[in-house]
mmCIF file of the N, C-alpha and C atoms, coordinates in Angstrom:
data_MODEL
# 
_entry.id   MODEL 
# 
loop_
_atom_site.group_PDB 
_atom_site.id 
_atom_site.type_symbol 
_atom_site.label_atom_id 
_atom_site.label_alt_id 
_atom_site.label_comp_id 
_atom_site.label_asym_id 
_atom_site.label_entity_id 
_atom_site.label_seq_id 
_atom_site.pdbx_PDB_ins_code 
_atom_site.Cartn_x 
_atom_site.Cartn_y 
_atom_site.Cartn_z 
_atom_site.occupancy 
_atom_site.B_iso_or_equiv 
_atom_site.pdbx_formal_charge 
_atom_site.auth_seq_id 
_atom_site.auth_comp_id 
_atom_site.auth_asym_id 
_atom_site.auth_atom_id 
_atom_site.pdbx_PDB_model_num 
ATOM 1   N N  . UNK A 1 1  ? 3.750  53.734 -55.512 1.00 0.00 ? 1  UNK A N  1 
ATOM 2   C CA . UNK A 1 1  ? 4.866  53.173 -56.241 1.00 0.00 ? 1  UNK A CA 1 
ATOM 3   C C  . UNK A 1 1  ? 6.142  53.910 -55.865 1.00 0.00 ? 1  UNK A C  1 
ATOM 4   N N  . UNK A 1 2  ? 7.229  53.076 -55.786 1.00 0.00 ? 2  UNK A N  1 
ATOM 5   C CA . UNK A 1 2  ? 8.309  54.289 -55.450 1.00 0.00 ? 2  UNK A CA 1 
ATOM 6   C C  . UNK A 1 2  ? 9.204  54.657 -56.591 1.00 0.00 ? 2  UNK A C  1 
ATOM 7   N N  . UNK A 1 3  ? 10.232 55.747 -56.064 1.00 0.00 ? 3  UNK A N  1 
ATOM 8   C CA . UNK A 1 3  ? 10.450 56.191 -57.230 1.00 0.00 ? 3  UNK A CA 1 
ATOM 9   C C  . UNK A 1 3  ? 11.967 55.975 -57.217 1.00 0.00 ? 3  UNK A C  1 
ATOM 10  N N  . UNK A 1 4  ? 12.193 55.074 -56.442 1.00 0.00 ? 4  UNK A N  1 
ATOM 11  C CA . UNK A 1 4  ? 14.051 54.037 -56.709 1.00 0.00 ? 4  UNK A CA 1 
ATOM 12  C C  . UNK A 1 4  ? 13.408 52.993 -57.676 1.00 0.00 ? 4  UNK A C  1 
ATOM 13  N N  . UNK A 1 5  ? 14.680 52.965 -58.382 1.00 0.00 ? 5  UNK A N  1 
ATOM 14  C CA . UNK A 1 5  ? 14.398 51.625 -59.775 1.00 0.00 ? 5  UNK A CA 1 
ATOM 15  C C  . UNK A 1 5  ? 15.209 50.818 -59.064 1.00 0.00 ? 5  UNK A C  1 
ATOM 16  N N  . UNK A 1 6  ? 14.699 49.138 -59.168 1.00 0.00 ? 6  UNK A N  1 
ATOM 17  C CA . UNK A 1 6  ? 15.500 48.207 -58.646 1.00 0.00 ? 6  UNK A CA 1 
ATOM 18  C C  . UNK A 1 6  ? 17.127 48.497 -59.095 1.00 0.00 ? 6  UNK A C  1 
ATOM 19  N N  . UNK A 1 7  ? 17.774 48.056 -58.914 1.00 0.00 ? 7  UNK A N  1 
ATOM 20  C CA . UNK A 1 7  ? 19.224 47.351 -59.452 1.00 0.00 ? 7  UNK A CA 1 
ATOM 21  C C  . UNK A 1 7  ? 19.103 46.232 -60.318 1.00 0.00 ? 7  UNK A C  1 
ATOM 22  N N  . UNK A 1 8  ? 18.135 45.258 -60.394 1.00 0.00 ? 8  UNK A N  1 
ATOM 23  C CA . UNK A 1 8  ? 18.009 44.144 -60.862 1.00 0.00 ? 8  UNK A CA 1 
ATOM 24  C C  . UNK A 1 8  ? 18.528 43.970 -62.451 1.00 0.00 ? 8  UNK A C  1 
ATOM 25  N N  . UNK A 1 9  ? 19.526 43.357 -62.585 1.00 0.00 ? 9  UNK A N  1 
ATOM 26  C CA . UNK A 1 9  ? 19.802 43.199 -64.098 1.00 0.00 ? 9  UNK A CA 1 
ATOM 27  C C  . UNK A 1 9  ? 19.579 41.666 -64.708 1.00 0.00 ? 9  UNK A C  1 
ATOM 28  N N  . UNK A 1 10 ? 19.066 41.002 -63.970 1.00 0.00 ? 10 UNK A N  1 
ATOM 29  C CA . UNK A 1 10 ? 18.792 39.909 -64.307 1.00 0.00 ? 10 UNK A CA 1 
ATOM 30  C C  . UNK A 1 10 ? 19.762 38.893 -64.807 1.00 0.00 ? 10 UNK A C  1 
ATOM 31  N N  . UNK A 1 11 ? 20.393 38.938 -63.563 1.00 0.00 ? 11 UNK A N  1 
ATOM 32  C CA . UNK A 1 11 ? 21.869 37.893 -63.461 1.00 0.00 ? 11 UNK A CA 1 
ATOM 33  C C  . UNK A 1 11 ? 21.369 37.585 -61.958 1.00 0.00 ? 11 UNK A C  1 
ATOM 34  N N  . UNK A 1 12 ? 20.786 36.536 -61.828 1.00 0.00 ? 12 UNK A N  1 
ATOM 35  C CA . UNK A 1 12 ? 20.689 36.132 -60.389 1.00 0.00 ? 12 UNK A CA 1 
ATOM 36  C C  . UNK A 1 12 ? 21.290 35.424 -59.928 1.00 0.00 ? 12 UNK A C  1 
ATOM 37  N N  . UNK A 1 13 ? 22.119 35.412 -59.758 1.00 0.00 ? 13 UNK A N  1 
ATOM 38  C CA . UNK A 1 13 ? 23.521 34.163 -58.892 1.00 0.00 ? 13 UNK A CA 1 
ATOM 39  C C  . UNK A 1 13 ? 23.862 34.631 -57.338 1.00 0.00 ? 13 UNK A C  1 
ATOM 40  N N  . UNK A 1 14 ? 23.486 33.913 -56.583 1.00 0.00 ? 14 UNK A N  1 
ATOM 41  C CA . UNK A 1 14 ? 24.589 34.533 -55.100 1.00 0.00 ? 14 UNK A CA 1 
ATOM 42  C C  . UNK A 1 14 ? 25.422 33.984 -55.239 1.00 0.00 ? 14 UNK A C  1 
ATOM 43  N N  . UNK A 1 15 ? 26.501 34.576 -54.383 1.00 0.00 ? 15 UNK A N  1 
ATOM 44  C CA . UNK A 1 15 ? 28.181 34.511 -54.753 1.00 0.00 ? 15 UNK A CA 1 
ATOM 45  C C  . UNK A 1 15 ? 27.605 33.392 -52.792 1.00 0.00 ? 15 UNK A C  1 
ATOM 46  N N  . UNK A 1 16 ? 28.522 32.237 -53.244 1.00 0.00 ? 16 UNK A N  1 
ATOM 47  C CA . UNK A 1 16 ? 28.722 31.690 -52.130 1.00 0.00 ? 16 UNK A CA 1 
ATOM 48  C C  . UNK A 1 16 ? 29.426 32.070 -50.962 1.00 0.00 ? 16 UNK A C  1 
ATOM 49  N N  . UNK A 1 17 ? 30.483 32.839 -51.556 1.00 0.00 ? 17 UNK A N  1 
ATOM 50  C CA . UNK A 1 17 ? 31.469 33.599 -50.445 1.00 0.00 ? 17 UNK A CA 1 
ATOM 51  C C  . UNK A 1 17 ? 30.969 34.822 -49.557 1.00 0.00 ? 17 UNK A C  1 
ATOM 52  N N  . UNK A 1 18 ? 30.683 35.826 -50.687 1.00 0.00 ? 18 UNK A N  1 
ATOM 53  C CA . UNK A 1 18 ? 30.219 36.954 -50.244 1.00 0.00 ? 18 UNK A CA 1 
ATOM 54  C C  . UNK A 1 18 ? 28.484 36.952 -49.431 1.00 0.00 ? 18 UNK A C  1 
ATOM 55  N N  . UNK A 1 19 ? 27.701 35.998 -50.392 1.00 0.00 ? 19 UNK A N  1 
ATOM 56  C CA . UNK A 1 19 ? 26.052 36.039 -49.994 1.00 0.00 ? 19 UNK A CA 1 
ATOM 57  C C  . UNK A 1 19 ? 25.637 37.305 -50.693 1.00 0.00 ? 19 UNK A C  1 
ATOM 58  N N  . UNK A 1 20 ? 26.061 37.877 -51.917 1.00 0.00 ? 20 UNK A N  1 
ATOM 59  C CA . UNK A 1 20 ? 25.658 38.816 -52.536 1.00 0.00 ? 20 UNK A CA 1 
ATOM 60  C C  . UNK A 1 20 ? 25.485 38.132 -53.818 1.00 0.00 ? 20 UNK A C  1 
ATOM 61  N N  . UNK A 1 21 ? 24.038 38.532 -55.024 1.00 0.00 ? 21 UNK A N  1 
ATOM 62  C CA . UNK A 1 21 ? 23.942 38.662 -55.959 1.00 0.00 ? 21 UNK A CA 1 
ATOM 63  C C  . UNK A 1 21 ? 25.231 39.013 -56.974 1.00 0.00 ? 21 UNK A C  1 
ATOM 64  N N  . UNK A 1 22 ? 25.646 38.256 -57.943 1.00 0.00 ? 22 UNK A N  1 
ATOM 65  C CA . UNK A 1 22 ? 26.760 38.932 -59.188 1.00 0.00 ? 22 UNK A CA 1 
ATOM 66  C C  . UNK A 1 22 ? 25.982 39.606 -60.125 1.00 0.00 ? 22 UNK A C  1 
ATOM 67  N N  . UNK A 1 23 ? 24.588 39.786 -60.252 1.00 0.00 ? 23 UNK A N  1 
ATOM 68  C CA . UNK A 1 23 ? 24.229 40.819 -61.099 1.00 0.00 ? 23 UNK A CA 1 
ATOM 69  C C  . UNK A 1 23 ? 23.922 41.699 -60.427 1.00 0.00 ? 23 UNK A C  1 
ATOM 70  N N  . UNK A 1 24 ? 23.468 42.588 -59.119 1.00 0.00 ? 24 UNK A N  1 
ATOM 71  C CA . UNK A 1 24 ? 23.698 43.294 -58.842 1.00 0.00 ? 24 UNK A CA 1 
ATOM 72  C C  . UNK A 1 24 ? 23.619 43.634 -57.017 1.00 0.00 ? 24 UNK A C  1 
ATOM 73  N N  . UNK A 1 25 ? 24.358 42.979 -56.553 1.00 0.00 ? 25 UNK A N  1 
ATOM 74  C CA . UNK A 1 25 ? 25.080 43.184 -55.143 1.00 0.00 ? 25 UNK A CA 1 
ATOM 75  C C  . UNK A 1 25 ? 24.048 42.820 -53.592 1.00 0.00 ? 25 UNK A C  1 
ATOM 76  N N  . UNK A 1 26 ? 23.445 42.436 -54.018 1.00 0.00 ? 26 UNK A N  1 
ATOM 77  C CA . UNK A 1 26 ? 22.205 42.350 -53.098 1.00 0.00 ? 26 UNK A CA 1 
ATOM 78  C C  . UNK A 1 26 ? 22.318 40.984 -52.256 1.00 0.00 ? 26 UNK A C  1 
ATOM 79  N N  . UNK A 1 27 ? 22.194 40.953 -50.904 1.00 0.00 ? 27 UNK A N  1 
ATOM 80  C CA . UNK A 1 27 ? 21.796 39.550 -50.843 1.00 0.00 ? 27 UNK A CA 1 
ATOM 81  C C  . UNK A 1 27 ? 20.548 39.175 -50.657 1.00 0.00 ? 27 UNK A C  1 
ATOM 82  N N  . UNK A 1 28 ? 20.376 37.898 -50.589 1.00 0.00 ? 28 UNK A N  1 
ATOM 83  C CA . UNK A 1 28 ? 19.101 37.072 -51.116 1.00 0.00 ? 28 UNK A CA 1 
ATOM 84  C C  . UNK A 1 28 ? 17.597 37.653 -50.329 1.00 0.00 ? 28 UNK A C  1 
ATOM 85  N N  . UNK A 1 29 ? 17.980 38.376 -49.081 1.00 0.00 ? 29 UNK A N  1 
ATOM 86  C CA . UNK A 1 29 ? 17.161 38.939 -48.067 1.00 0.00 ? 29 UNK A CA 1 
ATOM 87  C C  . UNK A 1 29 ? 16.847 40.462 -48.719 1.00 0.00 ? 29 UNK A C  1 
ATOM 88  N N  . UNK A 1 30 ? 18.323 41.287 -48.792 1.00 0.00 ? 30 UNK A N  1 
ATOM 89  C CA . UNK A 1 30 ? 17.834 42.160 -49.833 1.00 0.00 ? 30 UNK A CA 1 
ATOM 90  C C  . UNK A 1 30 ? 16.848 42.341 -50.634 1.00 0.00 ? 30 UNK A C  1 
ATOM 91  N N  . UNK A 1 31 ? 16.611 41.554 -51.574 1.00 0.00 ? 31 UNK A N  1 
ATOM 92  C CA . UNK A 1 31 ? 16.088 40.979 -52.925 1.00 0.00 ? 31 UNK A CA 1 
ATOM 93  C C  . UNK A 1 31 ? 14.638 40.780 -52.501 1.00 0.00 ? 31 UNK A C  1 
ATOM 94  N N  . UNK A 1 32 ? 14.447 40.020 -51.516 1.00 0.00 ? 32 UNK A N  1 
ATOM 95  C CA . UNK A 1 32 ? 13.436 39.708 -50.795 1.00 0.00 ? 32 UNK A CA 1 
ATOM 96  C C  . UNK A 1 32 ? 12.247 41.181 -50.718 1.00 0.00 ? 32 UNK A C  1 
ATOM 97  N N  . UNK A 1 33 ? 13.163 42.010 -49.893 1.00 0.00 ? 33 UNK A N  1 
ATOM 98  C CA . UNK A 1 33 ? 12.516 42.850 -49.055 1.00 0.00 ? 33 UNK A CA 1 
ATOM 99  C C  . UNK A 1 33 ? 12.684 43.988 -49.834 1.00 0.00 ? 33 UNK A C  1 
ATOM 100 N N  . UNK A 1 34 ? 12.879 43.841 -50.839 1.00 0.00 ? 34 UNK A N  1 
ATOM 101 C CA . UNK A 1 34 ? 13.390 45.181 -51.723 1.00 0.00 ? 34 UNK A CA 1 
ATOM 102 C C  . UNK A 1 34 ? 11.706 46.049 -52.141 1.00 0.00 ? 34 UNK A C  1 
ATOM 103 N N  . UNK A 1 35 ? 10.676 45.068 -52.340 1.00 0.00 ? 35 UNK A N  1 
ATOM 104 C CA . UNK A 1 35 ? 9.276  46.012 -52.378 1.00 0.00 ? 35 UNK A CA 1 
ATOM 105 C C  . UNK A 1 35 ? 8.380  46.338 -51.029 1.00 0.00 ? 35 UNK A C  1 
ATOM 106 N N  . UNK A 1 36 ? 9.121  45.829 -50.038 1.00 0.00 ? 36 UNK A N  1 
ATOM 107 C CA . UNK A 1 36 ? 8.230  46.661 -49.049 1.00 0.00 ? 36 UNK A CA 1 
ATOM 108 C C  . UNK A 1 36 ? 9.409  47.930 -48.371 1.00 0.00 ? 36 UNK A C  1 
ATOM 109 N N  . UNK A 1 37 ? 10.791 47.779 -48.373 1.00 0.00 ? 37 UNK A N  1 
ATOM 110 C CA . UNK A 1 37 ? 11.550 49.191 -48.396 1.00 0.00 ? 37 UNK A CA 1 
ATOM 111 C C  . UNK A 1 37 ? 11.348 50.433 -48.520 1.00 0.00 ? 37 UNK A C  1 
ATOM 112 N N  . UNK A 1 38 ? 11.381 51.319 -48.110 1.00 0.00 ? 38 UNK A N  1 
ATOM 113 C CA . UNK A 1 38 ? 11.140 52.819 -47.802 1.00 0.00 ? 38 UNK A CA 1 
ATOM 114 C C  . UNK A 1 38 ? 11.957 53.091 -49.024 1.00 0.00 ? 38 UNK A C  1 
ATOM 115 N N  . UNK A 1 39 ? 11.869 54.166 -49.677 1.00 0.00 ? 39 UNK A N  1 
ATOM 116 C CA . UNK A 1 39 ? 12.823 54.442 -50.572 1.00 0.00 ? 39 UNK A CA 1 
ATOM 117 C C  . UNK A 1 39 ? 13.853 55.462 -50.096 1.00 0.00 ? 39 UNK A C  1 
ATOM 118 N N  . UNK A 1 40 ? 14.017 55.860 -48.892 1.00 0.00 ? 40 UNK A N  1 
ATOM 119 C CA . UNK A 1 40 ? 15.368 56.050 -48.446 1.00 0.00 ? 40 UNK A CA 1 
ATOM 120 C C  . UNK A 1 40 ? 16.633 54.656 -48.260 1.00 0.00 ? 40 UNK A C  1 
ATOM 121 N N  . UNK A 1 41 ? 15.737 53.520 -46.885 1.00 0.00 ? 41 UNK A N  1 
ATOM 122 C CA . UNK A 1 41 ? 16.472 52.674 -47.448 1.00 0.00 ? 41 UNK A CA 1 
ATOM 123 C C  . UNK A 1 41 ? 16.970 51.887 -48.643 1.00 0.00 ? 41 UNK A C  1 
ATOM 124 N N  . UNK A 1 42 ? 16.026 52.091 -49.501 1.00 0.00 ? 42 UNK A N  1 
ATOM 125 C CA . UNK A 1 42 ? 16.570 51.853 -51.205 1.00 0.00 ? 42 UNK A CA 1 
ATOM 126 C C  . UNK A 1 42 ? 17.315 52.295 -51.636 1.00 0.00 ? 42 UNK A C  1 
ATOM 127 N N  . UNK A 1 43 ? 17.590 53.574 -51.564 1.00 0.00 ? 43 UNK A N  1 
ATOM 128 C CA . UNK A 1 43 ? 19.045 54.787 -51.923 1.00 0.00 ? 43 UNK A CA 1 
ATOM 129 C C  . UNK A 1 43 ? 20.183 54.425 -50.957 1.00 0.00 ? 43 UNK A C  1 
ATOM 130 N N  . UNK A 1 44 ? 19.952 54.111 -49.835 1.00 0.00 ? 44 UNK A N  1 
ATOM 131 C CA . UNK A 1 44 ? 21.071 53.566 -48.715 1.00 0.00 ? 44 UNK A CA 1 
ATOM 132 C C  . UNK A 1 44 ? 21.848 52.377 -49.354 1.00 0.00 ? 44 UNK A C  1 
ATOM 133 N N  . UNK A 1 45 ? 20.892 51.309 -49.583 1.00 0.00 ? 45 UNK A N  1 
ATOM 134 C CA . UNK A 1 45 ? 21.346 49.806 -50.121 1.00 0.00 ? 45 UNK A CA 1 
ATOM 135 C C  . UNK A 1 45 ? 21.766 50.121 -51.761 1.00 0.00 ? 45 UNK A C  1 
ATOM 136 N N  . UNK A 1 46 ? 21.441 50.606 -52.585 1.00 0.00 ? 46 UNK A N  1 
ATOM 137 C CA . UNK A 1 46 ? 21.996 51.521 -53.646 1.00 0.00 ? 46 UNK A CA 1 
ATOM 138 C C  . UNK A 1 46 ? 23.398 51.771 -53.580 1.00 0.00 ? 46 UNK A C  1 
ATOM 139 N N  . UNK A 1 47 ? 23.305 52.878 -52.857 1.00 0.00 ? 47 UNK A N  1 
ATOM 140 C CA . UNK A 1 47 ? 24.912 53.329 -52.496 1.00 0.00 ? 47 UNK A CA 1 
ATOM 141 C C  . UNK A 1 47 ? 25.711 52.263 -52.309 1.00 0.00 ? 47 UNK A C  1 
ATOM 142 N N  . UNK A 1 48 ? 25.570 51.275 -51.691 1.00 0.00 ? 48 UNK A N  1 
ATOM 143 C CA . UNK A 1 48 ? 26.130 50.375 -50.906 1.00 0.00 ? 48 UNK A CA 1 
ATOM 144 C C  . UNK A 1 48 ? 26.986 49.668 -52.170 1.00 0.00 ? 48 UNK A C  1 
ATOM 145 N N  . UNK A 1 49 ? 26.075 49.030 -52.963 1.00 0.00 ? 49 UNK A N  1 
ATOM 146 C CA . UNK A 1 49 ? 25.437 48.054 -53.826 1.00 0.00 ? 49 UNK A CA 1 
ATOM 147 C C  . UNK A 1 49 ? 27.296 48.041 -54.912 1.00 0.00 ? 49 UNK A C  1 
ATOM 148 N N  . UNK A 1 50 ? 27.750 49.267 -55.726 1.00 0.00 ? 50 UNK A N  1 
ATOM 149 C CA . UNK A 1 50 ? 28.803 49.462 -56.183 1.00 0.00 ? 50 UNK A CA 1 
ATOM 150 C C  . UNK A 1 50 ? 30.133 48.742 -55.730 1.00 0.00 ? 50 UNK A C  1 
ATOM 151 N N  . UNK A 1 51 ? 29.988 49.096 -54.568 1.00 0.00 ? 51 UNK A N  1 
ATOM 152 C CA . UNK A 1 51 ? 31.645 48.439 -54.283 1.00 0.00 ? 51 UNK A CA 1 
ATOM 153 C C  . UNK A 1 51 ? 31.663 46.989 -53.686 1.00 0.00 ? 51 UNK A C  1 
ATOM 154 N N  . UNK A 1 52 ? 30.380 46.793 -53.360 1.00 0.00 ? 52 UNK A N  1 
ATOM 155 C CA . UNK A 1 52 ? 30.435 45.139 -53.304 1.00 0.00 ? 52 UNK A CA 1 
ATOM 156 C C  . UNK A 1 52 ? 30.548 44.644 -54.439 1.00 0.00 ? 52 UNK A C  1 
ATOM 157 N N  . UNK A 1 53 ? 30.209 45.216 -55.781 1.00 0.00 ? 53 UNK A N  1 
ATOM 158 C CA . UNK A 1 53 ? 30.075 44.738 -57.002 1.00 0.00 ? 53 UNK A CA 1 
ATOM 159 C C  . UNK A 1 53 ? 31.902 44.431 -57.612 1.00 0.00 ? 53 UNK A C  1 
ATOM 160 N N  . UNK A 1 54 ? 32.231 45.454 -56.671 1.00 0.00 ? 54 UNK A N  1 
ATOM 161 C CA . UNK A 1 54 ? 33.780 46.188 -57.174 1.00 0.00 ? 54 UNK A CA 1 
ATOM 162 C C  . UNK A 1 54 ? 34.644 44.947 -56.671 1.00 0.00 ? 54 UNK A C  1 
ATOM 163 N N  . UNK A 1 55 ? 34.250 44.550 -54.830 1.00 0.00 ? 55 UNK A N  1 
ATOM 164 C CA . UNK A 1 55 ? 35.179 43.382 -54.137 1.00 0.00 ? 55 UNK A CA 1 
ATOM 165 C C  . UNK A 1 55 ? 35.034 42.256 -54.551 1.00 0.00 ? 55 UNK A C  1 
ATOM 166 N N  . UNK A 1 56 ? 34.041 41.778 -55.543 1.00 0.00 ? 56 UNK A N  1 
ATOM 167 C CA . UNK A 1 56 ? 33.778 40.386 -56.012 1.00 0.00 ? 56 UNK A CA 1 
ATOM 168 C C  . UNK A 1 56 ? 34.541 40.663 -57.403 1.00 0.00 ? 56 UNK A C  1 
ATOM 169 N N  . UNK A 1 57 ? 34.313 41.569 -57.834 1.00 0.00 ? 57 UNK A N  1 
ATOM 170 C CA . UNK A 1 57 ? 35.031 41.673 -59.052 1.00 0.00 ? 57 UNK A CA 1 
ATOM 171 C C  . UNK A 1 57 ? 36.511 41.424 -59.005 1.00 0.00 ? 57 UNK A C  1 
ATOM 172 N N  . UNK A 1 58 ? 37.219 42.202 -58.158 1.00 0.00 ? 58 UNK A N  1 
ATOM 173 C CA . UNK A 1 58 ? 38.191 42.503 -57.833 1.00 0.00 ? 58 UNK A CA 1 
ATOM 174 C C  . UNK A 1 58 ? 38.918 40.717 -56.973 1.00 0.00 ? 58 UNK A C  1 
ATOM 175 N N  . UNK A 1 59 ? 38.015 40.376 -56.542 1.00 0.00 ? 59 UNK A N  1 
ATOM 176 C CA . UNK A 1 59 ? 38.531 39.089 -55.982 1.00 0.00 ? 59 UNK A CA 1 
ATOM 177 C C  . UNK A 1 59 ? 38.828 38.284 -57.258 1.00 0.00 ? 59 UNK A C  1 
ATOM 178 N N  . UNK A 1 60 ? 37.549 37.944 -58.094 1.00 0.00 ? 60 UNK A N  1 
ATOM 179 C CA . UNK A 1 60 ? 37.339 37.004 -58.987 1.00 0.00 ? 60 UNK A CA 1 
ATOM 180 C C  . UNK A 1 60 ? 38.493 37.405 -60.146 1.00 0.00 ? 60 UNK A C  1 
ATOM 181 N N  . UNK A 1 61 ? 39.387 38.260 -60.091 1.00 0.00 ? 61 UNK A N  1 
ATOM 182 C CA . UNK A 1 61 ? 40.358 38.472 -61.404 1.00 0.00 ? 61 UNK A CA 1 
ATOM 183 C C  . UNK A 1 61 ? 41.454 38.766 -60.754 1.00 0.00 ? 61 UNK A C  1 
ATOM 184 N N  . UNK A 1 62 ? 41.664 38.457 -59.193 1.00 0.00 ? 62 UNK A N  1 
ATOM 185 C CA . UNK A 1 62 ? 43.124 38.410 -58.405 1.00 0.00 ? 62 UNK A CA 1 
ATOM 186 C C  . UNK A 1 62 ? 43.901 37.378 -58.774 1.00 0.00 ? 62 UNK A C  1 
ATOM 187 N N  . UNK A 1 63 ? 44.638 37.425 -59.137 1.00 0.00 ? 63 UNK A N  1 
ATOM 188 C CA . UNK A 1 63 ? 45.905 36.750 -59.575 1.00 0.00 ? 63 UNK A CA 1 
ATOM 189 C C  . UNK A 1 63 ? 45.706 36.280 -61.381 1.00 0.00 ? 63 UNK A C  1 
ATOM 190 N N  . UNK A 1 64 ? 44.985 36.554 -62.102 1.00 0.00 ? 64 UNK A N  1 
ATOM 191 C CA . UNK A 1 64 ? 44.671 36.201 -62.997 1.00 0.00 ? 64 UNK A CA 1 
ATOM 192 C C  . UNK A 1 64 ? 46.073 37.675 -63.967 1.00 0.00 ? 64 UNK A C  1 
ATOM 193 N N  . UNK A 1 65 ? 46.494 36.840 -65.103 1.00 0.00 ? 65 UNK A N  1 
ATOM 194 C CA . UNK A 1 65 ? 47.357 37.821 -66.073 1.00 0.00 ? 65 UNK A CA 1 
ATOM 195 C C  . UNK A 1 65 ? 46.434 38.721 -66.573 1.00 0.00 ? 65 UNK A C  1 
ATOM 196 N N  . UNK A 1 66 ? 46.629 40.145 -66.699 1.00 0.00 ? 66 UNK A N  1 
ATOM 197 C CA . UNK A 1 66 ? 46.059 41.422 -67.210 1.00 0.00 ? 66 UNK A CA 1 
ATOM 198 C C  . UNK A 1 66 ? 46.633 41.445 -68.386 1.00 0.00 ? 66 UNK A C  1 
# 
């Protein structure tokens, strides 16, 4: 068993633009392959995982009033 916890928050949507998950950053291949992964590459795609979360965010409330 490994000892990275998914990301999975159980918001499964891919973003059409990006090809990443909006609940948590992955794309659909990701997601896929996420239980046969080494758990280094799990900590790699991890790391990753944040600021894609950040550029969809950040897109989806561009131009919108704060």
């Amino acid at each position: 068993m490994s000892d990275v916890a998914s990301p999975c928050v159980k918001i499964c949507v891919i973003d059409t633009r990006t090809g990443w998950c909006v609940g948590c950053g992955r794309t659909g291949a990701e997601i896929g392959a996420w239980l046969t992964m080494s758990d280094d590459a799990k900590r790699a795609l991890g790391a990753a995982l944040p600021a894609r979360l950040k550029a969809m965010t950040s897109r989806a409330t561009r131009g919108r009033p704060r």
